[in-house]
C-alpha positions in Angstrom: -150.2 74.6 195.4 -152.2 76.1 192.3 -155.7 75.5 192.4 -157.4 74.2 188.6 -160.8 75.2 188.3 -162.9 74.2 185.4 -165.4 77.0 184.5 -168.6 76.5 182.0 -172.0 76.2 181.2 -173.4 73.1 181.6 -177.1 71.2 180.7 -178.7 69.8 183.5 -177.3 65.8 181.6 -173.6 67.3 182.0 -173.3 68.3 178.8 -171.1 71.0 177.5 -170.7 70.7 173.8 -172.0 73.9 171.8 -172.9 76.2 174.2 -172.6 78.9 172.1 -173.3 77.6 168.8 -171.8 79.8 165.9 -169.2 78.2 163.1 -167.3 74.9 163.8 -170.0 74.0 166.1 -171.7 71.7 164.7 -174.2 70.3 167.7 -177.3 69.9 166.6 -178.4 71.7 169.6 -175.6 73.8 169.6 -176.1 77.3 170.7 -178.0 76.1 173.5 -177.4 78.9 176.1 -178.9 81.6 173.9 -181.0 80.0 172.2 -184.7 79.5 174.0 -183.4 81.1 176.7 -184.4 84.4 178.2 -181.0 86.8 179.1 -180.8 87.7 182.7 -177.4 89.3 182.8 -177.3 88.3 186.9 -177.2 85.2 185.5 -174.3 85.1 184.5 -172.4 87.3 187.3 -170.2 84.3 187.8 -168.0 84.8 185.1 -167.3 88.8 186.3 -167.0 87.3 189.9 -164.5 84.8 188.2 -162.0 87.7 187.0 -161.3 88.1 190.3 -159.2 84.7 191.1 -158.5 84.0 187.6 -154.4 84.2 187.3 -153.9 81.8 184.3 -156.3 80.1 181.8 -155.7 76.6 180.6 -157.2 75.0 177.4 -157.3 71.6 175.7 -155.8 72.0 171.7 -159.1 72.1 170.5 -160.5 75.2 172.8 -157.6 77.3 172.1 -157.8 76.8 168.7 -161.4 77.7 168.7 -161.4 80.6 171.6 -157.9 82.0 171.2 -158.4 83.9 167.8 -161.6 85.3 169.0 -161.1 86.3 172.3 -157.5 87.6 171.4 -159.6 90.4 169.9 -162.6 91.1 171.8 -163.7 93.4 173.8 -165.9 91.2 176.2 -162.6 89.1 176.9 -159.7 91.9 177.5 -159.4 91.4 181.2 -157.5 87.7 179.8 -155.8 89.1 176.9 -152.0 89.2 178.7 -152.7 86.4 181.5 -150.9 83.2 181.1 -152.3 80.5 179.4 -151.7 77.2 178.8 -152.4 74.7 175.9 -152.2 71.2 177.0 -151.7 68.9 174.0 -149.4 66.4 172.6 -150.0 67.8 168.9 -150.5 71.6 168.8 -146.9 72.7 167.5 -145.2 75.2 168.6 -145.2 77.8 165.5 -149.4 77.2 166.2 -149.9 79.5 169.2 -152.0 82.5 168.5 -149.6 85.6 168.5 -150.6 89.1 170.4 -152.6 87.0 173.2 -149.8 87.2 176.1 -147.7 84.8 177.3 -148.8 80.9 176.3 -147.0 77.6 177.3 -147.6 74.3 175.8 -148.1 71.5 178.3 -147.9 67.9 176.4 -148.9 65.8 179.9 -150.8 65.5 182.9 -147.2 65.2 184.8 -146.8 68.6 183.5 -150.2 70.0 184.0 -149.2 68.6 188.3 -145.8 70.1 187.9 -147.9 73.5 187.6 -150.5 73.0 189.6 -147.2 72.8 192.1 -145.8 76.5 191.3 -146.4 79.5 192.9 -149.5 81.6 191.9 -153.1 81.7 192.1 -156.4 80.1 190.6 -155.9 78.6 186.7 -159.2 78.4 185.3 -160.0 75.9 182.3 -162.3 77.1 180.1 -164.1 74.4 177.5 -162.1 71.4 177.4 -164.4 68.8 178.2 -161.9 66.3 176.9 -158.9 68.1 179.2 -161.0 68.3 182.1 -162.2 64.9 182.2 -158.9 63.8 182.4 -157.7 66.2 184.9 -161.0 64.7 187.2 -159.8 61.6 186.5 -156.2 62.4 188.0 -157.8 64.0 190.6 -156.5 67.2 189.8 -159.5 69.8 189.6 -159.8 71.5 192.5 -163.7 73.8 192.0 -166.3 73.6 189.8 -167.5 76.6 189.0 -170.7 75.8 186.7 -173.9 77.6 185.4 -176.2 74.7 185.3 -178.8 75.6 182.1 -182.4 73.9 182.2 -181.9 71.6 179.2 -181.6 68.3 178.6 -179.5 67.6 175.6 -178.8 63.9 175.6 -175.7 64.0 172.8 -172.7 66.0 172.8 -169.6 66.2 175.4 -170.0 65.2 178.6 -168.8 67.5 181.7 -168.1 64.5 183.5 -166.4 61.0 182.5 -168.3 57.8 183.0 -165.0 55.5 184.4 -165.2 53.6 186.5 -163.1 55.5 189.3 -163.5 56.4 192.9 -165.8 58.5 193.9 -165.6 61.8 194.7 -166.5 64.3 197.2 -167.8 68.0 196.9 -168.7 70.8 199.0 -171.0 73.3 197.9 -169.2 76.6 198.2 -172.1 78.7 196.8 -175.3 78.9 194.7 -178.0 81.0 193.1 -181.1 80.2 191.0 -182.3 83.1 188.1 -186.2 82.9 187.0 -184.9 82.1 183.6 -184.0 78.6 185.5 -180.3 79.0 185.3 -178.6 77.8 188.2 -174.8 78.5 189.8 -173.1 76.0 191.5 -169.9 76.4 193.5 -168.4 73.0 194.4 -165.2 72.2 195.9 -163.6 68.8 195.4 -162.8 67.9 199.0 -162.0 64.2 198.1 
C-alpha cells in the first residue's frame, strides 16, 4: 500500500492559505512565510529531504491549477517535472490538464484516491490542498504529515485540519527540528 503524505507550511493556528502570497492570493496575510520572516535555508531542508520518497504528487483542482503552470517551468521545481501526478476533482475536465508536465491522471473520488493508495509504488505527496487533504483525514487516508510549523498566528484563511466531529486520531512523531528564525519541522505519522 501507497503511503499519502500531505506536505506544507503551516501557522502555528493550522492554517495554510497564502503561504506564498503572489497573484490569485488574495489572503490578507498572504505571503506569510516570506514575509516578516528571516530565511534560514536549513529551514527549509525538508522539502530537499522530501525529493527523496516523493514518487507521485497529488493536488486538489484548485492547487494544480495554481502550481502546475508555474512549477511546469521552473527551475526550483524540475526534480517533479515528469513524476506522476494526480488531480483529484469532480470538475477539472479533461482537455484542462497542463501539457509538458509528465504524466497526470484525474481522480473524481475518494474511492479512487484508495484504489491508488492500493497500487504498487512509493510515497505520493499532496502539496496545497487544504480542502483535498481535509477530506483525505477525514477518510482516514493520510498516512505522514510532513509540516514546517511557521511562528504566526493568522486566525482566517484555510485550515490544515477539519473541525468534524470524527474520531480522534493518533500520531507519532517521526522527527523534528527547531531554526532560530522559530520555524519548526514536524514529522508525524498517523498510527490510528
Amino acid at each position: 500500500m501507497r503511503d499519502l503524505v500531505y506536505t506544507g507550511f503551516v501557522s502555528l493556528d493550522g492554517v495554510v492559505d497564502s503561504p506564498g502570497g503572489g497573484p490569485g492570493e488574495d489572503h490578507r496575510s498572504g505571503g506569510w512565510v516570506v514575509k516578516d520572516m528571516e530565511f534560514l535555508p536549513e529551514a527549509f531542508s525538508l522539502k530537499g529531504e522530501e525529493l527523496e520518497d516523493t514518487t507521485a504528487l497529488m493536488f486538489g483542482r484548485r492547487s494544480y491549477e495554481a502550481f502546475a503552470p508555474l512549477w511546469r517551468d521552473s527551475d526550483d521545481h524540475a526534480a517533479y517535472k515528469e513524476l506522476p501526478k494526480y488531480v483529484v476533482s469532480t470538475t477539472l475536465p479533461d482537455d484542462a490538464l497542463v501539457e509538458g508536465w509528465g504524466p497526470t491522471t484525474i481522480l473524481r473520488s475518494t474511492e479512487d484516491v484508495i484504489e491508488l493508495k492500493k497500487s504498487e509504488g512509493g510515497a505520493i505527496f499532496i502539496h496545497g490542498s487544504a480542502e483535498l487533504a481535509r477530506r483525505l483525514s477525514d477518510a482516514g487516508l493520510i498516512d505522514r504529515y510532513n509540516l514546517l510549523v511557521f511562528p504566526v498566528l493568522l486566525g482566517a484563511g484555510k485550515s490544515l485540519f477539519s473541525s468534524a466531529d470524527k474520531d480522534k486520531q493518533v500520531l507519532r512523531l517521526r522527527a523534528s527540528a527547531a531554526y532560530p528564525n522559530g520555524v519548526v519541522k514536524a514529522i508525524y505519522d498517523v498510527v490510528g
